[in-house]
N, C-alpha and C positions, 0 to 999 in steps of 0.2 A: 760166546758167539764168535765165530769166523769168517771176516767177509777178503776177498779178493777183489783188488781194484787196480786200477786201470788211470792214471791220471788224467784229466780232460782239462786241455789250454784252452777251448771254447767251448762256451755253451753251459744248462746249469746242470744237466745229468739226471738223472731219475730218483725218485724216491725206492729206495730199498723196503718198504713197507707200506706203501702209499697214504694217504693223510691218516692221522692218528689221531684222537680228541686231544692229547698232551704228550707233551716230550716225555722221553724216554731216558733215566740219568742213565748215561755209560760210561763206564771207566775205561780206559784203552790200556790194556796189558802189558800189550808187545806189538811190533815191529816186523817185520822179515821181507827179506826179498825174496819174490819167485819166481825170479825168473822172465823173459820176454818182456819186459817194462810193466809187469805188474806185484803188487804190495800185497803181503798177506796182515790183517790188521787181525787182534783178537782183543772183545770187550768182554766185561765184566756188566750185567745189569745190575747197576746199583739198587738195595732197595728204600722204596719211601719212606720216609718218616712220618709216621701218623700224627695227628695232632690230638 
């Protein structure tokens, strides 16, 4: 997954998927700059371990 952001000095910012019954484990890949003061971020959805 790839998200582009924007950093925010005020305020709490939006949900990228709006509420979800549980967190989501993500690994963060990488890094990059895109440009105009925004971050290109890329995760990895980790998966669960079942019990």
């Amino acid at each position: 997954m790839a998200a582009r952001v924007a950093p925010v000095l005020i305020g709490a910012g939006h949900r990228l998927f709006g509420d979800l019954p549980h967190d989501v484990p993500l690994r963060l890949d990488s890094v990059s700059d895109a440009g105009g003061g925004f971050a290109q971020l890329r995760y990895t959805v980790e998966r669960r371990q079942r019990a």
